[in-house]
N, C-alpha and C positions, 0 to 999 in steps of 0.2 A: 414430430416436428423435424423438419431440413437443415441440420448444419453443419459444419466444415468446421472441421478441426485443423487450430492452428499451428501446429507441430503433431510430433509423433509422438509424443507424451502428454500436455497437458492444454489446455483451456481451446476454446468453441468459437465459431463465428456465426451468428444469427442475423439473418435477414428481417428488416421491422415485416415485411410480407409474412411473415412467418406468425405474429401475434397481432395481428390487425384485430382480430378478433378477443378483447383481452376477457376470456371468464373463467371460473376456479379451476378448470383443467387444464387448462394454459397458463393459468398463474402457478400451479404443483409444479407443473412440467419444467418451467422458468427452473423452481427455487431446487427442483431435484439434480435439472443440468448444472447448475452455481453449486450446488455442493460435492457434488462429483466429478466436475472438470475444473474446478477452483476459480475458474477464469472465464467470462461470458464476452465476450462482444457483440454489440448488436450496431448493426448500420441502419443508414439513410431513419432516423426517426427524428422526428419532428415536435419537440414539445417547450412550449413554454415553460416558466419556472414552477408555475403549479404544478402542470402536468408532469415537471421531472420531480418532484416531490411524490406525487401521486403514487405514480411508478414505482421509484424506490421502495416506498412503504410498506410496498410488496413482502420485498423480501425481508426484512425489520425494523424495529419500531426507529425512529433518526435522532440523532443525537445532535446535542450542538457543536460547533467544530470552531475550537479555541483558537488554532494556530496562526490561521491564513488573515494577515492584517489589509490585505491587498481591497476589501470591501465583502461585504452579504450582502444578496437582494435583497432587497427592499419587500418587509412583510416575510419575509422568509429567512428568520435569522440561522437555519439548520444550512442555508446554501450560503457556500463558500466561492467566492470569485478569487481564481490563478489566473494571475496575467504577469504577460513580460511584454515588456513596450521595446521595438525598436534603438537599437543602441545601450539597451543596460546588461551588460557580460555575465552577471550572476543571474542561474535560476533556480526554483526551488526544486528541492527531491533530488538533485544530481550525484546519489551516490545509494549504493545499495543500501537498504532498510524499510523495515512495516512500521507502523504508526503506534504510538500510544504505548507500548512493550512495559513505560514506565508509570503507567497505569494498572493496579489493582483487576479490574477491568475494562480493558483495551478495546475499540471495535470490531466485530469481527469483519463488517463489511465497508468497501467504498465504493464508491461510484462519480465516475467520470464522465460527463457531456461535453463536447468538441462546439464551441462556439465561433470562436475566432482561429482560425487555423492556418501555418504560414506555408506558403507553395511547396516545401520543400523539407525536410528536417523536423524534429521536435516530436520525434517517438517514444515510446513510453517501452522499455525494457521491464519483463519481469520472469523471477525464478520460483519454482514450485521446492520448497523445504519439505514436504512430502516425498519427492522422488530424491531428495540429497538424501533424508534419511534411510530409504531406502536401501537407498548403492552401496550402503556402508554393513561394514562386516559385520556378521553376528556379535563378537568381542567388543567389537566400538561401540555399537549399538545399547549392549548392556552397561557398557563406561556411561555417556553420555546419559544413558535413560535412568541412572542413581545418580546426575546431578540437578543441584538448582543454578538457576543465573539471575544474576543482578542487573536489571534494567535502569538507567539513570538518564535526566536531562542534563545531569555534570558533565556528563563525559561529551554528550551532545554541541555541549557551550565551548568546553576544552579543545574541540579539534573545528571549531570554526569563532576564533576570539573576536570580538566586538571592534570594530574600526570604522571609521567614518568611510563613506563610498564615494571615492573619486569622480562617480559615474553621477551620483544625484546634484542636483539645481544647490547651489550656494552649500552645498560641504552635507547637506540634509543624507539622514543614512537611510538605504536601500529597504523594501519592505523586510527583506529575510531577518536585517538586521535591528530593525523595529520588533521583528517578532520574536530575533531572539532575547531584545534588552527584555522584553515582556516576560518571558516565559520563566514561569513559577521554577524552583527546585523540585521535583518529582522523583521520588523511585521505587521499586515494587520487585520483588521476587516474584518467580515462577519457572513452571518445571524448564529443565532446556529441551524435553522431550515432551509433547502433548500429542493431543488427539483429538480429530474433529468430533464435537456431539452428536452427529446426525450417523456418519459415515464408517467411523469408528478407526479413522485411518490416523497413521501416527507420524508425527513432523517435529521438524528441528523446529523451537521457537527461538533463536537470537540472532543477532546482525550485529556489524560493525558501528553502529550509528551510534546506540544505546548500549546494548551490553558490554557493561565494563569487567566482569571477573564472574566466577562461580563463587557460590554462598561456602565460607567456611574456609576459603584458598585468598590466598593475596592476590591482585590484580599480576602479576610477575609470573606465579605460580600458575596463573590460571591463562597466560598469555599466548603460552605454545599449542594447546588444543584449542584454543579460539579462536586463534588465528586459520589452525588446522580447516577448522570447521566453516569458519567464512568463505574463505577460498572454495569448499568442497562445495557449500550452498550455493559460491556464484558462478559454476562450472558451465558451459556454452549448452551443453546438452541436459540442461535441465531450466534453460530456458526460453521466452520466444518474445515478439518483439510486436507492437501493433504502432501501425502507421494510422494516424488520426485524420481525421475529414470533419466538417461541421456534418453535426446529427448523429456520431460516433457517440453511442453510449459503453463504457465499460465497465464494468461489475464485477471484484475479486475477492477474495477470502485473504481477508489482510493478516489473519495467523499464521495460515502457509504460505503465504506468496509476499515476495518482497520484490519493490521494484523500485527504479531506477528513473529517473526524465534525461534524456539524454539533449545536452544544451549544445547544437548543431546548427544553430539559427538565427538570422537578425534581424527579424519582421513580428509582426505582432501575433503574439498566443493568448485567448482568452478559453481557460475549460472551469466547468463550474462542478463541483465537486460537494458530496454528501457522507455523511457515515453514519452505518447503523448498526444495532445488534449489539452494546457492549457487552460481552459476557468475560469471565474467568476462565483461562485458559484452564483446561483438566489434564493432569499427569497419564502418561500413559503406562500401562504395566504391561508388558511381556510377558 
């Protein structure tokens, strides 16, 4: 199979010419590239909302996706509709973090289809936690990979507090903020260090979004390697950036890769979004 890698580290770009033909050796081929470059793109493809369910299922079973209050298709409650309409300032995902952390078992996959797409802006930033761990010294390496972290929707809610949107019809609040009054208490431990189950590679799992402190330390205590750590995760050279088009499918390993929507834009964005694969993150051992 033909593809173009999009940086000199991590994730792919796939031509739909390239799976026109979709049977079990092109579907392996798919799930072995998605696990070994983290990051898939695939252009110009063409699918309805079954067809993009179809697809997905490929690579694992779909889960339903709680968060997005913005609408599901219709008969298809595992599909998520993102949209940002013209003139509303806030969008969702604008800040680095992976999905679900506060979750037992988090997804390991998502997937993105470019529906409505604005001329200009509304790229999707993402970094591989696989190559931050990495970079990092043998000493660090062993610090980090003998702790646990504390994933939380608290800390989620704490750094984006609830206010009515200036921007919606008669004082009515923003979808984010509908999603966030909804959104259940959650929290869940898990290693800061994991490893993919197929590949057997090892990554940082935490972000700024959700992880609030390592297990057994006070949030204060655990604040200056966290921080250390986040910054190290969002460094330029450990990540790349995809510009979207309608019929842009994107397909990532939401354990090591955390990304970003960068809100650059003030025309209409509609992408329809799936997740699948929840599994338990596994500890890695050195």
């Amino acid at each position: 199979m033909n593809f173009n890698y999009l940086t000199g580290n991590f994730g792919i770009e796939i031509s739909a010419k390239e799976i026109s033909e979709l049977d079990l050796d092109t579907e392996q081929t798919l799930k072995n590239l998605w696990h070994e470059h983290e990051l898939l793109v695939i252009r110009d493809m063409d699918l309805d909302t079954q067809a993009f369910v179809r697809f997905c299922s490929l690579f694992g079973e779909l889960q339903q996706n709680y968060f997005f209050f913005q609408g599901h298709s219709e008969g298809y409650p595992q599909v998520a509709k993102i949209i940002k309409e013209p003139g509303e300032k806030k969008n969702t995902g604008g800040i680095w973090h992976h999905d679900q952390g506060y979750y037992s078992n988090p997804v390991k996959g998502i997937a993105l289809y470019g529906i409505d797409i604005p001329s200009k802006g509304g790229d999707t930033l993402f970094t591989s936690s696989t190559l931050a761990y990495g970079s990092l010294s043998t000493v660090m390496q062993q610090l980090v990979g003998s702790l646990n972290v504390i994933h939380t929707t608290e800390l989620m809610l704490k750094k984006q507090p609830l206010k009515k949107s200036v921007e919606g019809k008669d004082g009515d609040d923003s979808s984010i903020e509908r999603a966030l009054k909804l959104m259940p208490l959650e929290s869940a431990i898990h290693p800061a260090v994991c490893k993919n189950s197929v590949t057997g590679k090892p990554f940082l799992y935490l972000n700024r979004t959700t992880t609030s402190q390592f297990e057994g330390m006070t949030c204060d205590e655990s604040m200056g390697l966290l921080n250390y750590l986040f910054q190290h995760i969002e460094k330029p050279e450990f990540n790349c950036r995809v510009q979207w088009c309608p019929g842009t499918l994107v397909i990532w390993n939401n354990h090591q890769v955390l990304h970003y929507a960068v809100n650059d834009y003030n025309q209409r964005r509609e992408l329809h979004r799936v997740h699948f694969s929840a599994e338990k993150p596994i500890k890695y051992y050195k």
